[in-house]
C-alpha positions in Angstrom: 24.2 -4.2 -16.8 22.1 -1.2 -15.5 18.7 -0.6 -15.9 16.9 1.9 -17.6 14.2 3.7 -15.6 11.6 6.6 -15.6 10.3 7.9 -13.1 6.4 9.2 -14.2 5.3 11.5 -11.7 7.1 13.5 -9.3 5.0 15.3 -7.1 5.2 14.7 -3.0 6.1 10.9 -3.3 7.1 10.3 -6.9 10.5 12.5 -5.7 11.1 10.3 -3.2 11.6 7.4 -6.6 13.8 9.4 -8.0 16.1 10.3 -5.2 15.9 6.4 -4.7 16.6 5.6 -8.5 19.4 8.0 -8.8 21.3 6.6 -6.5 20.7 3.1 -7.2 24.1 1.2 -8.4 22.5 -0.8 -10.5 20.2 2.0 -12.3 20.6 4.5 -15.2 17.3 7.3 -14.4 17.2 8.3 -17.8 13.6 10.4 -17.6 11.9 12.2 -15.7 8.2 13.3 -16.6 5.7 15.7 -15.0 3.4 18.1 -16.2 4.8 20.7 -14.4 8.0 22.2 -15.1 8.8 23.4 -11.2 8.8 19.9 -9.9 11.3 18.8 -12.8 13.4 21.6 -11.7 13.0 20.8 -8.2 15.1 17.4 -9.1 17.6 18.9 -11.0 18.4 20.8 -8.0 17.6 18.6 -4.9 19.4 15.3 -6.9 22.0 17.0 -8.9 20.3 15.5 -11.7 22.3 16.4 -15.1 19.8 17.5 -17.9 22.0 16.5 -20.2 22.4 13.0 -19.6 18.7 12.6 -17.8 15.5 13.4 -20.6 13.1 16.0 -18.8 9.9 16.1 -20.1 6.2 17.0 -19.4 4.6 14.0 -20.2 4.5 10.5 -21.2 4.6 10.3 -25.3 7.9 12.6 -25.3 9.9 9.8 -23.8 8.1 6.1 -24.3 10.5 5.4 -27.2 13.7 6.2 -25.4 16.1 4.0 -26.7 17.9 2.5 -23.3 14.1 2.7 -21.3 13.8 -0.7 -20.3 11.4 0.2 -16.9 9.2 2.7 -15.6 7.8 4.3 -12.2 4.5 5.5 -12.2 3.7 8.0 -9.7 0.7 9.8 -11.3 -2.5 10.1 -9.8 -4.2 6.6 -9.9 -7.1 7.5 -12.3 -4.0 8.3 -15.2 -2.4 4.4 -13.8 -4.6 2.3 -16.4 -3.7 3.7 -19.9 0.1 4.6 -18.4 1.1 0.7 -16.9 -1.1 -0.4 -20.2 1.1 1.4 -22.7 4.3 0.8 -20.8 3.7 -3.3 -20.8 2.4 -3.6 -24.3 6.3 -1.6 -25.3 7.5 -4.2 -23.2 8.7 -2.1 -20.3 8.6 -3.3 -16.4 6.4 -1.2 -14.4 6.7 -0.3 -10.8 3.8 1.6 -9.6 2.4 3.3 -6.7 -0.8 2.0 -4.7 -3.5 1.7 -5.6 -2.8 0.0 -8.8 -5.6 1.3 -10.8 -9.3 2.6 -9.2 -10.7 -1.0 -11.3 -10.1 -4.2 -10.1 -10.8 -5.7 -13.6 -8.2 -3.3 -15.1 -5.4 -4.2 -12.4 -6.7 -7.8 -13.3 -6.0 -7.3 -17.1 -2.7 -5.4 -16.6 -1.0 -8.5 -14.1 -2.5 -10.9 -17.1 -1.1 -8.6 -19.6 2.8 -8.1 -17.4 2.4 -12.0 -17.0 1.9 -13.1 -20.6 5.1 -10.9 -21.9 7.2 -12.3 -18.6 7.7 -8.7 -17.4 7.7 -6.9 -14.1 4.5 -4.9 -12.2 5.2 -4.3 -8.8 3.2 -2.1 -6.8 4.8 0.3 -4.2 2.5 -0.9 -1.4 5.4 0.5 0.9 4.2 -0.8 4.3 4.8 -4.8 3.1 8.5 -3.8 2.7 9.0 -2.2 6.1 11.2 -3.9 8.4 8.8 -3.6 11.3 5.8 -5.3 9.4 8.4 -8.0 8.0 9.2 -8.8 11.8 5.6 -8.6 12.5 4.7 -11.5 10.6 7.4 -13.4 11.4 6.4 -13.3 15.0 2.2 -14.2 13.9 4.2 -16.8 12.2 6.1 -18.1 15.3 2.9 -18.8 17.1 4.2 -16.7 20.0 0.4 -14.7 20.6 -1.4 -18.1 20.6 -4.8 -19.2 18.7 -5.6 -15.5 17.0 -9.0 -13.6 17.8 -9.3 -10.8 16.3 -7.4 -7.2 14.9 -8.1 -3.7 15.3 -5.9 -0.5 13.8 -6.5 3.2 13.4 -4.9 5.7 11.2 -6.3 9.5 12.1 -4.6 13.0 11.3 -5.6 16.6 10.8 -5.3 16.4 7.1 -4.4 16.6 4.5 -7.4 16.4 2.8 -8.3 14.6 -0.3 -10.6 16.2 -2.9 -10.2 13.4 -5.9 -10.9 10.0 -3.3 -12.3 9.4 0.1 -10.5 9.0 3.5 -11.1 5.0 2.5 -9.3 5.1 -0.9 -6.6 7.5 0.7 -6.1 5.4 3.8 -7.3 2.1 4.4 -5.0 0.1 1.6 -2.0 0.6 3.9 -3.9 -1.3 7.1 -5.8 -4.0 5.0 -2.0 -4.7 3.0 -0.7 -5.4 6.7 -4.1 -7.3 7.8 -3.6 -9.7 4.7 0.1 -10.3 5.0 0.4 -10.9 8.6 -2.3 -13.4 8.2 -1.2 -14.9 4.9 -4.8 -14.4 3.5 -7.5 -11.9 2.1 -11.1 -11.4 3.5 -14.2 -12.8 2.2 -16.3 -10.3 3.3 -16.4 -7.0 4.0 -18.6 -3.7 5.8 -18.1 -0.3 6.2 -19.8 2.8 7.5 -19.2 6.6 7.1 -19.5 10.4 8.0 -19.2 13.3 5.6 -18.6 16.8 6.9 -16.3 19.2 4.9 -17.2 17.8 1.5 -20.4 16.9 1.2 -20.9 18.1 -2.5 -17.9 16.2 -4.0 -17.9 12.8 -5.7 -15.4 9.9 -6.7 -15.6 8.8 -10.1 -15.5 5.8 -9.2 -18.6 5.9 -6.7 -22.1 6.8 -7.1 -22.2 8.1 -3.6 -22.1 12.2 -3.6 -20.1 13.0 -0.6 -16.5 12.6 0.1 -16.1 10.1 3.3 -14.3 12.1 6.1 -14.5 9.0 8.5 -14.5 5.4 7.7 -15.2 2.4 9.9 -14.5 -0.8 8.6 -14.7 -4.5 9.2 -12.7 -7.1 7.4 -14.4 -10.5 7.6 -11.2 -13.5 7.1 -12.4 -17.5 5.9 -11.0 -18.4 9.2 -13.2 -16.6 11.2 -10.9 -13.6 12.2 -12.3 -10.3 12.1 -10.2 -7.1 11.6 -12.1 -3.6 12.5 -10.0 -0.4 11.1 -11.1 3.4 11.9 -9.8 5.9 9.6 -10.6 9.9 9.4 -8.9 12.8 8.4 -10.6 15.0 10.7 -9.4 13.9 14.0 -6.3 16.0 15.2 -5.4 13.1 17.5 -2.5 11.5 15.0 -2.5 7.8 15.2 -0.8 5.0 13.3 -1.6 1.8 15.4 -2.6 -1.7 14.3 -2.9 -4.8 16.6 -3.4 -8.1 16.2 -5.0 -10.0 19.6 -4.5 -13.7 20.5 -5.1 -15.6 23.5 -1.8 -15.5 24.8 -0.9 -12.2 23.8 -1.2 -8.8 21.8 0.9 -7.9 18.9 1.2 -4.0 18.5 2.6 -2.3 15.5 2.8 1.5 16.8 4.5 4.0 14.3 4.3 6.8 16.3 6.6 4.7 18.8 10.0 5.7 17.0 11.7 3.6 19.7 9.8 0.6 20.5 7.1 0.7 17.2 6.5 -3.0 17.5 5.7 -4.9 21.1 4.0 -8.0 22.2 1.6 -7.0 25.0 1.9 -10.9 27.2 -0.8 -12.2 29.3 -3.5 -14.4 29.5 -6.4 -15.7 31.9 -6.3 -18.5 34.3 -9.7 -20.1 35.7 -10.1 -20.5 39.2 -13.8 -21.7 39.8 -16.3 -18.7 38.1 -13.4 -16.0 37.9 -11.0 -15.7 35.3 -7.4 -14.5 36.9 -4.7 -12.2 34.6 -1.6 -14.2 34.5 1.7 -14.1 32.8 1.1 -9.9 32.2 4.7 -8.5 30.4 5.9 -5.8 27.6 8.3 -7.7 25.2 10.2 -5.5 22.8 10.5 -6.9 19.2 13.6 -5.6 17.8 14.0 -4.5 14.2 16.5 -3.5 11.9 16.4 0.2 10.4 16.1 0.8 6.6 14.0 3.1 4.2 10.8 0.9 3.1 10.9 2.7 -0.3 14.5 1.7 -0.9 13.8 -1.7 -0.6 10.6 -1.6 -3.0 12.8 0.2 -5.6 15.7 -2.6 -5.0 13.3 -5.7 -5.0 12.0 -4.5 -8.3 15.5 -3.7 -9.9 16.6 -7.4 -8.5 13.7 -8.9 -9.7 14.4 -7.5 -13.2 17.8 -8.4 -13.3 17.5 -11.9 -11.8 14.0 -12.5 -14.2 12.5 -13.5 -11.0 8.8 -12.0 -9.7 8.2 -11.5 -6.5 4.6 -11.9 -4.8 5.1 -9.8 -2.0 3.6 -7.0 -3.3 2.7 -8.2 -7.5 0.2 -7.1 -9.3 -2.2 -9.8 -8.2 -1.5 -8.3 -4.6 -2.6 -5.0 -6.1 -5.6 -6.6 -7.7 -7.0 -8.4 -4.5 -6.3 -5.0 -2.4 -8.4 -2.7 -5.3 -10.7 -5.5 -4.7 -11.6 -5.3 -1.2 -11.5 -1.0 -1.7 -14.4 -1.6 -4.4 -16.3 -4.2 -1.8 -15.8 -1.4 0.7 -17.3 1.5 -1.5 -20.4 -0.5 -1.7 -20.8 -1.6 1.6 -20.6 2.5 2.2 -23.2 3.1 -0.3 -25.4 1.0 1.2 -25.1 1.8 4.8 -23.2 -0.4 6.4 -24.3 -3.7 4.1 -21.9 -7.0 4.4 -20.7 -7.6 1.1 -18.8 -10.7 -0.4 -16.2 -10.7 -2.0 -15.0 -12.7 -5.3 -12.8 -15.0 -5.4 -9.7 -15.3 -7.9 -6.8 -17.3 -8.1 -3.3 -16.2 -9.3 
């Protein structure tokens, strides 16, 4: 049996589903749908997609009743995610979607309830959980090899591009804070964040009362163990980084993407007392190998198999989705108010 899918969206990464989709063995891509005719054109060409087998059409209604649809992608802009995944789960089709799952935590908490109740798919293409470096990562967090943890730090800077819809939080923290939570195996209680506008200072999220886009972000994430996880993000800062480390007593785990050939190392070393001093001992780069593989190939083949085998995964589910929009909404307060702590809710799955 193959599987019927749409792909909703293809701008810069919704392409990316459908190159995936086509391809897929176990996949019939019979839609496409975007408001703008180039980018359907763009697929036709790039994919040697054949119009007359594949539907191309310029928005959602022209192809929801598709008689062999059985699942959709939706790569629209998030604030069109709600009424989309909504639609698509009442007609009883599975929906993979891309991050964040709505702008709402209560929506994204009603849409899981709703995909639950009719036993159907939502799986959110939070990409980074389905990398093979970040896979390793926690298996080696899990393997107690840096010791009792302390504390984590990451930062993700560029030049650009520039959002004029969301914040450099919304654009770029949900990648970090996915990692943060999974290598841990659990979500912060409390959050704080702090920011600087420049080049927008006029603009405002609709889902913010704050007038002013956020150009930098610094954040804390508060865990119920004690661990603390600072991220710095900007979109300002020509200085590209993609780093995030997690710091132990015994040792330093470092997930560098900019590293093509070594992106994940353990930094060893650790103190030894000798009356009032404290003495570096044991000081040594290990390389943690890793297996290559395109992170959004495996999203798109988890949710196909998961699908076909009627099994849900919780890697990356909607209630992973909902706890992530969660801690965004915290962190949008805690920038509205300068810098205040604010708790977080609890839920349970």
């Amino acid at each position: 049996m193959k599987i019927g899918v749409a792909v909703l969206g293809v701008g810069r990464w919704g392409v990316h589903f459908v190159r995936n989709m086509s391809q897929h063995s176990q996949v019939e891509l019979v839609a496409i749908a975007d408001p703008h005719p180039s980018q359907l054109n763009y697929c036709v060409q790039q994919f040697g997609i054949d119009p007359t087998k594949v539907t191309l059409a310029t928005d959602w209604e022209t192809i929801r009743e598709l008689d062999n649809l059985h699942a959709i992608v939706v790569a629209t802009p998030a604030s069109t995610h709600y009424d989309l995944i909504y639609d698509a789960l009442s007609r009883g089709y599975h929906v993979l979607a891309e991050k964040p799952l709505t702008l709402n935590p209560e929506q994204c908490l009603e849409l899981t309830k709703l995909a639950t109740s009719k036993q159907l798919q939502l799986l959110v293409d939070h990409t980074y959980l389905f990398n093979s470096v970040v896979q390793k990562g926690q298996q080696v967090i899990q393997s107690g090899k840096l010791g009792q943890l302390r504390y984590g730090y990451a930062t993700r800077t560029h030049l650009g591009p520039v959002r004029q819809d969301v914040d450099a939080l919304w654009d770029l923290a949900i990648h970090d804070i996915a990692i943060f939570n999974h290598w841990l195996g659990q979500t912060p209680i409390k959050v704080q964040a702090r920011g600087k506008v420049w080049l927008q200072p006029e603009h405002q999220m609709i889902i913010s009362n704050q007038v002013g886009l956020a150009d930098l972000v610094w954040l804390t994430l508060f865990y119920p163990d004690g661990f603390e996880a600072n991220i710095h993000l900007c979109w300002l800062n020509p200085d590209k980084q993609r780093r995030l480390c997690v710091v132990g007593n015994e040792g330093t785990l470092i997930f560098d993407e900019m590293s093509q050939a070594t992106p994940l190392t353990i930094q060893q070393g650790y103190f030894a007392q000798e009356g009032d001093k404290f003495i570096p001992q044991g000081q040594n780069c290990q390389i943690i190998a890793t297996e290559p593989a395109e992170p959004l190939s495996q999203v798109c083949d988890r949710f196909i198999t998961d699908i076909l085998k009627g099994s849900s995964s919780t890697l990356s589910s909607g209630w992973v989705g909902t706890q992530l929009v969660q801690i965004l909404t915290g962190l949008t307060r805690s920038l509205e108010q300068q810098g205040e702590i604010i708790a977080l809710p609890t839920f349970s799955s």
